[in-house]
C-alpha positions as CSV (number, residue, x, y, z in Angstrom):
1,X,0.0,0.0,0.0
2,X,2.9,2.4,0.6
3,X,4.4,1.9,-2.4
4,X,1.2,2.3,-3.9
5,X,1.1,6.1,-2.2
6,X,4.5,6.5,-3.6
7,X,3.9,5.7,-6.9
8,X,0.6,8.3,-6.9
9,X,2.9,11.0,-5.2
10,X,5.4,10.6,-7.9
11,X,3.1,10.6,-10.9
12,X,1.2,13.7,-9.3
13,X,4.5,15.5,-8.7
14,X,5.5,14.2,-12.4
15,X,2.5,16.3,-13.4
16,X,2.6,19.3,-11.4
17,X,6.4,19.6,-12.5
18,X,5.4,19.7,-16.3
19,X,2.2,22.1,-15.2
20,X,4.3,24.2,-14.1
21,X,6.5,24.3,-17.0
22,X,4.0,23.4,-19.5
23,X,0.5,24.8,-18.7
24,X,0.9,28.3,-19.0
25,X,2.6,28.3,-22.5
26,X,1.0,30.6,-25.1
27,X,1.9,29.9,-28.5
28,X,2.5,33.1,-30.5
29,X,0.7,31.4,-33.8
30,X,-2.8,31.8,-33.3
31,X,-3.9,33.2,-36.8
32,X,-3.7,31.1,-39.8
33,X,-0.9,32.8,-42.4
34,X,-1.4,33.1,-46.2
35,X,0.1,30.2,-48.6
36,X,2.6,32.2,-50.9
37,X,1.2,33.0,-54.0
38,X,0.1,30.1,-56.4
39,X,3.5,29.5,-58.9
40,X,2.4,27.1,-61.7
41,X,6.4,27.0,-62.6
42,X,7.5,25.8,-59.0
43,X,4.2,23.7,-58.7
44,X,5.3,22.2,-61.5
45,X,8.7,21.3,-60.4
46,X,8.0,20.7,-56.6
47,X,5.2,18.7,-57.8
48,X,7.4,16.3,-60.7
49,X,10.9,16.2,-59.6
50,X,13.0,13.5,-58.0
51,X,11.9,13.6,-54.1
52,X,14.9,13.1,-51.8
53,X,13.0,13.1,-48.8
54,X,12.1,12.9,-44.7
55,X,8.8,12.6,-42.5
56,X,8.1,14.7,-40.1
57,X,6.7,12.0,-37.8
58,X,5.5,13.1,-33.9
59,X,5.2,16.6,-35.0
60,X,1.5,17.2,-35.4
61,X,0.5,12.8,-35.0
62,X,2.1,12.1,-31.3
63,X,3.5,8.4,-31.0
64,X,4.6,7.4,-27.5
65,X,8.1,5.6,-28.8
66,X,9.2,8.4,-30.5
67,X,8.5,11.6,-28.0
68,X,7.8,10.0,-24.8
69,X,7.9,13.5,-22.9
70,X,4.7,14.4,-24.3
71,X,3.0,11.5,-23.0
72,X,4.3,12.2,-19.3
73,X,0.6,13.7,-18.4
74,X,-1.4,11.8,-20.5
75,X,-4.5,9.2,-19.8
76,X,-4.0,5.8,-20.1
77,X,-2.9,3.6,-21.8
78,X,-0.3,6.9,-22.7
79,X,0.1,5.5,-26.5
80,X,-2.0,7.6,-29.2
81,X,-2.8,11.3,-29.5
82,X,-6.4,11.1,-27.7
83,X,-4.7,9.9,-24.8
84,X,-3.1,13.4,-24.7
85,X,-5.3,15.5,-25.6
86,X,-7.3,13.5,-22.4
87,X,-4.7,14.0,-19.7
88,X,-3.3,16.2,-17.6
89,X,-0.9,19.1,-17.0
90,X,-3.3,21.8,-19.6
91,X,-2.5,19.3,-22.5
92,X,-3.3,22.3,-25.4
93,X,-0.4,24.2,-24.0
94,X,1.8,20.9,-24.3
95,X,0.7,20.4,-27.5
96,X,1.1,23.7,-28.7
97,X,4.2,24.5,-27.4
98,X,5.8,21.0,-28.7
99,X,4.1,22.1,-32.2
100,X,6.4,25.4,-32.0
101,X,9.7,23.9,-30.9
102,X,9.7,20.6,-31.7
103,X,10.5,21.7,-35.8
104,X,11.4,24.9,-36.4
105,X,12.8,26.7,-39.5
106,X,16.7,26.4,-38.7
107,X,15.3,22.4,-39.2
108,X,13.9,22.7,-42.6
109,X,17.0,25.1,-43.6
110,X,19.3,21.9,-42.8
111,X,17.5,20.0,-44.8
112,X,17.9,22.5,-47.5
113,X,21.5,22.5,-47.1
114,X,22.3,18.8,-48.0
115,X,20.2,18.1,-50.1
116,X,16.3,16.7,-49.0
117,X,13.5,18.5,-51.4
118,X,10.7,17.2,-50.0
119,X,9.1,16.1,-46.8
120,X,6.2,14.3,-45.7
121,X,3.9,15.7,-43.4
122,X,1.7,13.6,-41.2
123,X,-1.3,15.0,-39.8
124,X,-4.8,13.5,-37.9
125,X,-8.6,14.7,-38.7
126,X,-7.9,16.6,-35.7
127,X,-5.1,19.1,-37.1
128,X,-7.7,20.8,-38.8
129,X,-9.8,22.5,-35.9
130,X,-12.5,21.7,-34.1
131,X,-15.2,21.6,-36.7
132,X,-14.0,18.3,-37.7
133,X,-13.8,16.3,-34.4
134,X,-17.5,16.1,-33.8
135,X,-19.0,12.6,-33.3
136,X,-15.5,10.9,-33.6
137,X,-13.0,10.4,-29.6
138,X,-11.6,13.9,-30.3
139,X,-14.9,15.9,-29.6
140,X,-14.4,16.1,-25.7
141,X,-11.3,17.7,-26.5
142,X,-11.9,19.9,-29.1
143,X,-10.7,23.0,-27.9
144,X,-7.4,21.4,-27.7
145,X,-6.7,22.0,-31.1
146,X,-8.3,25.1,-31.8
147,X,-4.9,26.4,-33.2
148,X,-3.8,23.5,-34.7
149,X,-4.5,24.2,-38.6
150,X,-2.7,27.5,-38.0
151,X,0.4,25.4,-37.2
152,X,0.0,23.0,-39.9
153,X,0.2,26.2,-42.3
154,X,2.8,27.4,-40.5
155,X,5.1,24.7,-41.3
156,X,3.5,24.3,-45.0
157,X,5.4,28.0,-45.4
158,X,8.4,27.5,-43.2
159,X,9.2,24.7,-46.1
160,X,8.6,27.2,-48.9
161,X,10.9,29.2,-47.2
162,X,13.7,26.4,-48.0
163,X,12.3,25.4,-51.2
164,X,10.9,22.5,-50.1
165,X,8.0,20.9,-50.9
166,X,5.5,18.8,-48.7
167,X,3.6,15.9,-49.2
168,X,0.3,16.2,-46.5
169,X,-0.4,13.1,-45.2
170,X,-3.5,11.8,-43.6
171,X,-1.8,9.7,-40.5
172,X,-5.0,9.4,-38.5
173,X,-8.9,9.6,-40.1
174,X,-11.9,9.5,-38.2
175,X,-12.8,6.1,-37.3
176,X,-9.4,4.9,-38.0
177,X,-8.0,3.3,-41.3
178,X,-6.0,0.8,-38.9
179,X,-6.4,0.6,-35.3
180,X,-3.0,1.4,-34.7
181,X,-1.3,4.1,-31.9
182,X,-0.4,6.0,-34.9
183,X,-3.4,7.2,-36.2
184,X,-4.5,8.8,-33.0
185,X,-6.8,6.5,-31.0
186,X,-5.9,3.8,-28.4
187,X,-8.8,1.8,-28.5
188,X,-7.1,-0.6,-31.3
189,X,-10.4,-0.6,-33.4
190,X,-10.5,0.1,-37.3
191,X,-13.8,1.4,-38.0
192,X,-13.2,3.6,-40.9
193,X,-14.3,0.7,-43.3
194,X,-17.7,-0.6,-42.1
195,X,-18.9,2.7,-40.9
196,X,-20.6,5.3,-43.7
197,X,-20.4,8.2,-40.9
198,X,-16.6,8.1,-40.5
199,X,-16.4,6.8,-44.3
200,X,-18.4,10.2,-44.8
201,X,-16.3,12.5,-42.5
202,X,-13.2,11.4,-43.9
203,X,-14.3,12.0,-46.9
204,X,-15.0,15.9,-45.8
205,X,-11.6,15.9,-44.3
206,X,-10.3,15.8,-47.8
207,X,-12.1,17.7,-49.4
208,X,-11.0,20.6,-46.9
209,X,-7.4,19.7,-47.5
210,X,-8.1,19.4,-51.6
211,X,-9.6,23.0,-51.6
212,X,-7.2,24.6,-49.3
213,X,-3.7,23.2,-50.7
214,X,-4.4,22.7,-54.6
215,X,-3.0,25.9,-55.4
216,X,0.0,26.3,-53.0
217,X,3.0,25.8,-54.7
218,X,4.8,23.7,-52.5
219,X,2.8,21.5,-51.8
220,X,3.2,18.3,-53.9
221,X,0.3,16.4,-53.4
222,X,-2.4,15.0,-50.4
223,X,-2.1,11.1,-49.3
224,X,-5.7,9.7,-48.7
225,X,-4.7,7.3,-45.5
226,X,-1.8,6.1,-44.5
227,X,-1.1,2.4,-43.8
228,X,-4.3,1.5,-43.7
229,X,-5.8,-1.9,-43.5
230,X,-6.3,-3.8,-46.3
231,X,-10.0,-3.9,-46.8
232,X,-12.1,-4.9,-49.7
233,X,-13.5,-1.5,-49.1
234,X,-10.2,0.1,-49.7
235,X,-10.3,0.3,-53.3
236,X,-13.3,1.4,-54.0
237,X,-12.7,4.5,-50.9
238,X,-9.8,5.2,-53.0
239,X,-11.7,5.9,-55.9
240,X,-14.5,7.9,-53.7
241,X,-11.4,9.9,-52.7
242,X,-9.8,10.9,-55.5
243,X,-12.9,12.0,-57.0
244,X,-13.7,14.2,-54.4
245,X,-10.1,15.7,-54.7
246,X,-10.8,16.4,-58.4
247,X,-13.8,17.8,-57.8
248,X,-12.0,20.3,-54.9
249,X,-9.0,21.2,-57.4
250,X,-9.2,22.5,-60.9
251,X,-5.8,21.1,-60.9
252,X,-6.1,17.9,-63.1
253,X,-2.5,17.0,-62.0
254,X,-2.7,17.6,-58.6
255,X,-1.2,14.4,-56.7
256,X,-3.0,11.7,-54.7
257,X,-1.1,10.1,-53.0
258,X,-2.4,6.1,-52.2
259,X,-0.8,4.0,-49.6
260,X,-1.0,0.2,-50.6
261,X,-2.0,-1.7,-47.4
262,X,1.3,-3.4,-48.0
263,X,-0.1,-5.5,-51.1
264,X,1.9,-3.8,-53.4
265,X,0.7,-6.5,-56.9
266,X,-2.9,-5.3,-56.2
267,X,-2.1,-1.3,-56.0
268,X,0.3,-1.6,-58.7
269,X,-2.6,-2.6,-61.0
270,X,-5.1,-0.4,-59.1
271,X,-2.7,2.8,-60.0
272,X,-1.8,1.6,-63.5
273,X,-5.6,1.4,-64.6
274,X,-6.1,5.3,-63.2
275,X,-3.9,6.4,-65.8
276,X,-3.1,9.3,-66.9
277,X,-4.4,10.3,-63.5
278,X,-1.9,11.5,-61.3
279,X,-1.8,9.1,-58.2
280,X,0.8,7.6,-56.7
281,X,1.2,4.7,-55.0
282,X,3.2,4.8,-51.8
283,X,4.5,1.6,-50.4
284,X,6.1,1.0,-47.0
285,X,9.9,-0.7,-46.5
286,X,10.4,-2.6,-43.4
287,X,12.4,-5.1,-42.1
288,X,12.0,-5.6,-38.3
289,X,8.2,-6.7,-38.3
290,X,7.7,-10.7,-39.1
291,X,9.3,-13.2,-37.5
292,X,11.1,-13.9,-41.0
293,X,12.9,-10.6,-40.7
294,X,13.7,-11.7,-37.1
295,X,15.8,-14.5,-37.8
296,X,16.9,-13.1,-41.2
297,X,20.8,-11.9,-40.8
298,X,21.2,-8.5,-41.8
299,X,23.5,-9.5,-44.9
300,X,20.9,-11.3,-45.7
301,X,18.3,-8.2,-45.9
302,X,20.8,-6.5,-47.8
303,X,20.8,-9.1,-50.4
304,X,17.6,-9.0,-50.4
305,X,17.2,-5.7,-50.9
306,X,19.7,-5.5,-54.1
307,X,18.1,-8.6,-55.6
308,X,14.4,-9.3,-54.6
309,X,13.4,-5.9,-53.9
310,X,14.8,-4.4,-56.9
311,X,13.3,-6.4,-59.5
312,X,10.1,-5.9,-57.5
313,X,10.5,-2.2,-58.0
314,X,11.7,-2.9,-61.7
315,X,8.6,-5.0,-62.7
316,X,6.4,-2.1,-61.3
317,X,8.2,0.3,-63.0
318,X,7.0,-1.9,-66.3
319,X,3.1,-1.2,-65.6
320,X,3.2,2.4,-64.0
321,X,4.5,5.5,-65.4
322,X,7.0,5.5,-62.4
323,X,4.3,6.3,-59.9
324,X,5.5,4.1,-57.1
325,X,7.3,5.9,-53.9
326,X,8.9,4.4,-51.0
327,X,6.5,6.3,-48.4
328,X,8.7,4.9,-45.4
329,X,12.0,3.3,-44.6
330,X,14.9,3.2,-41.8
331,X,18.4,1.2,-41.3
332,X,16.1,-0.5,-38.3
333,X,17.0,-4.6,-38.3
334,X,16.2,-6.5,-35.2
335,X,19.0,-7.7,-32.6
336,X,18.6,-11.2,-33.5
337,X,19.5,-10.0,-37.3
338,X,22.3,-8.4,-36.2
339,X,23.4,-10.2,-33.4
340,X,26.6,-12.3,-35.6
341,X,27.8,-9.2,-37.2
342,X,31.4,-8.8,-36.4
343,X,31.4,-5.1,-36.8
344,X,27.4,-3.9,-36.5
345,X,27.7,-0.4,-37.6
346,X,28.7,-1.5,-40.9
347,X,26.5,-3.9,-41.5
348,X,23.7,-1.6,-40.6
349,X,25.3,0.7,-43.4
350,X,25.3,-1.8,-45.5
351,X,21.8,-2.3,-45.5
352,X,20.9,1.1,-45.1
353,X,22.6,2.6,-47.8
354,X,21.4,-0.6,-50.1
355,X,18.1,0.3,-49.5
356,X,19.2,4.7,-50.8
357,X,20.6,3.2,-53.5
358,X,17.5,1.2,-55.0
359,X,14.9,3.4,-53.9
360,X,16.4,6.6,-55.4
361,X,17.2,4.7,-58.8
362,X,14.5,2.8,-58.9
363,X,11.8,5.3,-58.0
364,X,11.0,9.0,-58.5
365,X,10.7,9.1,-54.5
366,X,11.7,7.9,-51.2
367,X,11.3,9.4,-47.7
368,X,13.1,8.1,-44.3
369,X,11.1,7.6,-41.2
370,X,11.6,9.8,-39.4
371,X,14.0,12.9,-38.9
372,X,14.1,13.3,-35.5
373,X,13.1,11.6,-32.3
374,X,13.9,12.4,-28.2
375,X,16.1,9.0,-28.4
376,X,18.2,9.7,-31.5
377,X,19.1,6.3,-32.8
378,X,20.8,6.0,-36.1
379,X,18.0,3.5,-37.0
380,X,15.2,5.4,-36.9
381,X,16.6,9.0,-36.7
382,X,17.4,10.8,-39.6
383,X,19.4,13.2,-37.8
384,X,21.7,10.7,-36.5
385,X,21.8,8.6,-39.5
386,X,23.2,11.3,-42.0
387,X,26.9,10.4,-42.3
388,X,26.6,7.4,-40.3
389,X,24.7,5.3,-41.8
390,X,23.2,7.1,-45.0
391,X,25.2,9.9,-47.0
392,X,26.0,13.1,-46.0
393,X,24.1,15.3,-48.6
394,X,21.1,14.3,-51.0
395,X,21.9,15.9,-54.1
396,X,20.5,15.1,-57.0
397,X,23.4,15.6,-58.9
398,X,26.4,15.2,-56.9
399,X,27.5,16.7,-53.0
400,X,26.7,20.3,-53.3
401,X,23.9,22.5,-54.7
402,X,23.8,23.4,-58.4
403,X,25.7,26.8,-58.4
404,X,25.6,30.1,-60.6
405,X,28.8,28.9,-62.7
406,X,26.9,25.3,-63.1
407,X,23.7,27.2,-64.0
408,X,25.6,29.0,-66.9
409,X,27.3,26.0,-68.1
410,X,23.8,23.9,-68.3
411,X,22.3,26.9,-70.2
412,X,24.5,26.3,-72.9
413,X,23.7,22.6,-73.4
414,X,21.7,21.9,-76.3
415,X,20.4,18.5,-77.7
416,X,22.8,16.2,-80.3
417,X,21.5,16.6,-83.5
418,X,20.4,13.4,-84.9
419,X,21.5,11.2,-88.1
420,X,19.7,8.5,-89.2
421,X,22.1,5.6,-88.7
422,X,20.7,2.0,-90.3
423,X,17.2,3.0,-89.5
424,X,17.4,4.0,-86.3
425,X,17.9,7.7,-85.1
426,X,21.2,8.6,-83.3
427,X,23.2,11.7,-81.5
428,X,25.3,13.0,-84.3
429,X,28.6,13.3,-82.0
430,X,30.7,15.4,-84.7
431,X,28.9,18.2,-84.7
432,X,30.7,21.4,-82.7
433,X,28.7,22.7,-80.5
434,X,27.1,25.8,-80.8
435,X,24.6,28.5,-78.9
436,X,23.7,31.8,-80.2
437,X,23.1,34.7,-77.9
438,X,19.5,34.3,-79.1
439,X,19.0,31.0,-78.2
440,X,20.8,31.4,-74.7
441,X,18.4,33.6,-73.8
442,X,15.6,31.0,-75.0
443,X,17.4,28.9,-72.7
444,X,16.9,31.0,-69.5
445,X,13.2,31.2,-70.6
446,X,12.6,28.1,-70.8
447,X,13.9,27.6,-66.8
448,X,11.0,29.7,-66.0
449,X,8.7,28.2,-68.2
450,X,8.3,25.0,-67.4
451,X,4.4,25.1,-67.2
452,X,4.0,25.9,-70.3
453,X,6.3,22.9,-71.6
454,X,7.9,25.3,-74.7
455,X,8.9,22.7,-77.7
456,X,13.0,23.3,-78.4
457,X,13.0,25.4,-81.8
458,X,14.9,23.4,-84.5
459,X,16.4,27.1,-85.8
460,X,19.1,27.3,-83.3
461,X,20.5,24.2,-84.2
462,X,23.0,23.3,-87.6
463,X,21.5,20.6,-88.6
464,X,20.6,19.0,-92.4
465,X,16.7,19.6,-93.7
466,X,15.2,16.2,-92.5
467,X,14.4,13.3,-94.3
468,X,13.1,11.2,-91.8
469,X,9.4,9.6,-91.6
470,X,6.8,11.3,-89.1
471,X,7.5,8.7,-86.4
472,X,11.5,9.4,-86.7
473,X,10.5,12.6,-86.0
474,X,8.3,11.8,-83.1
475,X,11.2,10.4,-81.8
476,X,13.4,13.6,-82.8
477,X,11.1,15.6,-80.9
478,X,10.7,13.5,-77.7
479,X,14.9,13.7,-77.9
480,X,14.9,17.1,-78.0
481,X,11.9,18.2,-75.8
482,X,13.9,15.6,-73.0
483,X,16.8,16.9,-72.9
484,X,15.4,20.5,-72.8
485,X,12.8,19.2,-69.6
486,X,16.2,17.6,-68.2
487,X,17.5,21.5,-68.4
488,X,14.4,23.6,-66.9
489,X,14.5,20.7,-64.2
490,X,18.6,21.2,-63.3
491,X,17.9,25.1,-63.5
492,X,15.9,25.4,-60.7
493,X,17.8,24.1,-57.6
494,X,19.3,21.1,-59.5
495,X,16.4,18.9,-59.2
496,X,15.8,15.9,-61.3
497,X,12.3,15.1,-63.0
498,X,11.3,11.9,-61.0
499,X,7.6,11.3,-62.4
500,X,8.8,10.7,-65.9
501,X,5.7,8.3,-67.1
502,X,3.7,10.5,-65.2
503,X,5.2,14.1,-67.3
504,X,4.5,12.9,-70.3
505,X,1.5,11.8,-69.8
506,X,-0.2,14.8,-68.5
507,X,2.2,17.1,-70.5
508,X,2.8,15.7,-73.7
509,X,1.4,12.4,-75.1
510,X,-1.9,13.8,-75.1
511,X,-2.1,17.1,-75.8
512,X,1.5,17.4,-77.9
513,X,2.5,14.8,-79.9
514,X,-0.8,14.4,-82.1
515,X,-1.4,17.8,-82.6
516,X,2.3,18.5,-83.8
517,X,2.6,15.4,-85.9
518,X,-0.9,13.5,-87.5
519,X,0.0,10.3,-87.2
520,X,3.2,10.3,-85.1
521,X,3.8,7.5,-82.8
522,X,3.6,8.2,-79.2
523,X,5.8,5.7,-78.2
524,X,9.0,6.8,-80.3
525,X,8.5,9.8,-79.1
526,X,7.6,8.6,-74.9
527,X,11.7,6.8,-76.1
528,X,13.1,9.9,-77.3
529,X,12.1,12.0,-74.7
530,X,13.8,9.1,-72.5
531,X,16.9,9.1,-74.1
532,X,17.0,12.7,-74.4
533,X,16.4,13.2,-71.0
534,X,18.9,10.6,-69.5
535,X,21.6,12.4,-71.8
536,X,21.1,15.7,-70.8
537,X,21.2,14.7,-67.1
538,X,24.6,13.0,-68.0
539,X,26.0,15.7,-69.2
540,X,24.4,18.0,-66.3
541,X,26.2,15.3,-64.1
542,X,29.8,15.9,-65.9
543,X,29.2,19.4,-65.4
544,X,28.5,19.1,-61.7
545,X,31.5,16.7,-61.1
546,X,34.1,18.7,-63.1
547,X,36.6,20.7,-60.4
């Protein structure tokens, strides 16, 4: 019985001591900011390129293992959001004052500064106010996040201030897509799928998110659910969803983003047949969650993952136009994988850098879980991890940002002229290079232009009148409109474009090609464009590299 006391005394204390440090915290933000004006040219980019990129997890979704300290005052069982927002110690100021410190904007400018473009953001139902907790285990505690959509645009605009985009994530819907801790409830029940009021409300939190983010520039797209069961149900909500999203956004190629319930055959397939609309399908990478990846040493996983798991991403790659991300991934491996490693950091690095390795080549987008935790383990932490056990920058093109000298240097690139060679068309490699003053300037244009996808004018380069059928000249075209998309892409803080299926499907299959040329073939020109893009980024590269 007296230890019982004890224990009461010490929790009570526990409380008053973060009360008193805690409860009377005012957070300055209490009125929601503008979005920076709409950009169709960064849009563009933010929303195509090559995403080298972090979550944000525990920022605005609170899980127990990553930020214990904010679970100090809350209700039992202490492991989801609603037990916070349910406890003790004024649990609005706690919240609010972890939402101002926890990621600020010196965080987003170190991301900036090696590298990562992107992040993903995760966010409940119950980051956008109290209007949308009614009926659902939030509604008690509404008032709790009264200024929580004011923080979630808040850090929306301290990414544009790095020039990095975000990917708004739906961690936790009404009901809940899983049962888990991490979508906000404690209660381990999935309700989302067999009940039409949360299937409804869920549906009115995207919506909201559709109509208020479309037309910010840095934001690259809206996931649906993350990680959510996989339910019969789940396609067809998918569906429900992203027409309600194209119904909130005049954008026709605003992302959707579309976790696969970790059956990544029948979302591959459910993705491809949406075509040309722009969803992506996210898929989660783990390796410490079946007893298979228990006893599995970590050499082994690293095999794996340079073997197995990149012909899995290859045959998708086959179907999609490249619209597969790796959502999540970590260097995480259990002890008994790693308990025979002779030297354990290395082996972690191994494995972790295997996995950088495929899911940057092999995708247009990968994002580490997570960038920071109170416990910063070079497993799960980002911060710890960089230049231990992944790189130390993200570049697309090499260790450093593209700078002004580069910038000049990829201005002056222009595409090969082409020969045909035995029936085939190929760079004609004897011809001197050349740029008029004229065309330079075209050049700079076209780095601001990318909206408007400007075809590369044939008069700027010295080339023979052409003899070639309309489907060589598709492929001409493709070459040269490539290698010019490759440049806009390199000239705006050297990204890459990452969505290429995707680009030229919404850009130029269907609304150039036909037009241009009657009776061109889209698919010499969808292997020009290829080939002229992966040519131009070479030489990009070469430019980059040289001292």
């Amino acid at each position: 019985m007296l230890t019982f006391l004890l224990f009461l005394f010490t929790v009570r204390a526990l409380c008053q001591n973060t009360s008193n440090n805690q409860s009377d915290y005012q957070t300055p933000y209490t009125s929601v900011e503008p979005f920076a004006p709409y950009d169709p040219i960064r849009a563009s980019i933010f929303r195509y390129r090559q995403q080298q990129s972090v979550n944000l997890g525990s920022w605005f979704v609170q899980e127990q293992w990553m930020v214990p300290s904010v679970f100090e005052c809350a209700a039992e069982p202490r492991i989801a959001e609603v037990d916070i927002a349910n406890g003790g110690c004024n649990p609005r100021a706690i919240l609010e004052e972890h939402w101002d410190t926890f990621i600020t904007q010196q965080d987003f400018s170190y991301l900036a500064s090696i590298g990562i473009n992107t992040v993903r953001l995760p966010i409940g139902y119950w980051s956008l106010g109290p209007n949308f907790v009614e009926d659902t285990p939030f509604a008690n505690v509404s008032s709790v996040y009264e200024n929580a959509w004011t923080h979630v645009v808040r850090a929306i605009n301290m990414a544009e201030v790095s020039n990095i985009a975000v990917i708004v994530d739906l961690h936790g819907a009404p009901g809940s897509q899983n049962g888990q801790p991490h979508s906000g409830i404690s209660s381990g029940q999935a309700e989302l799928f067999n009940n039409s009021t949360y299937q409804e409300k869920t549906l009115q939190v995207v919506q909201y998110l559709a109509s208020e983010l479309c037309f910010v520039p840095n934001v690259a797209g809206i996931q649906i659910l993350n990680e959510p069961e996989d339910s019969p149900e789940l396609a067809n909500f998918y569906t429900l969803a992203t027409n309600v999203v194209r119904s909130a956004c005049s954008l026709p190629d605003f992302p959707v983003y579309l976790h696969d319930a970790f059956d990544l055959i029948r979302f591959e397939n459910y993705v491809s047949a949406k075509a040309p609309d722009f969803s992506v399908q996210d898929h989660h990478s783990y390796y410490v969650y079946t007893p298979q990846d228990d006893v599995e040493p970590a050499d082994n996983h690293t095999t794996d993952v340079q073997t197995t798991v990149t012909a899995q991403l290859a045959s998708v790659d086959v179907t999609l136009p490249h619209n597969l991300i790796i959502g999540e991934w970590s260097c995480a491996l259990t002890p008994d994988s790693m308990k025979n490693e002779s030297d354990p950091q290395q082996a972690r690095r191994k494995f972790c850098m295997a996995q950088y390795a495929a899911y940057t080549r092999d995708t247009p987008g990968n994002s580490f879980w997570s960038y920071k935790k109170e416990d910063c383990d070079p497993d799960w932490c980002f911060l710890n991890a960089v230049n231990n056990s992944l790189p130390s920058s993200f570049f697309p093109y090499g260790s450093g940002p593209i700078t002004s000298a580069h910038s000049h240097l990829i201005e002056l690139l222009e595409p090969e002229a082409l020969i045909l060679s035995s029936s085939k068309l190929v760079p004609r490699r004897d011809r001197i290079s050349f740029i008029s003053n004229e065309a330079s300037s075209r050049y700079r244009h076209r780095s601001r232009s990318i909206a408007h996808r400007q075809q590369f004018s044939r008069d700027s380069i010295s080339s023979p009148p052409s003899t070639l059928s309309p489907s060589m000249e598709s492929y001409q075209d493709g070459y040269q409109e490539g290698f010019v998309t490759a440049q806009k892409f390199a000239l705006y803080d050297g990204s890459k474009l990452g969505f290429v299926g995707q680009y030229l499907w919404t850009g130029t299959i269907g609304a150039t090609v036909s037009s241009r040329r009657p009776g061109a073939s889209s698919y010499l020109y969808r292997q020009g464009f290829v080939q002229g893009l992966r040519d131009a980024e070479e030489k990009i590269s070469e430019i980059v590299r040289s001292p």
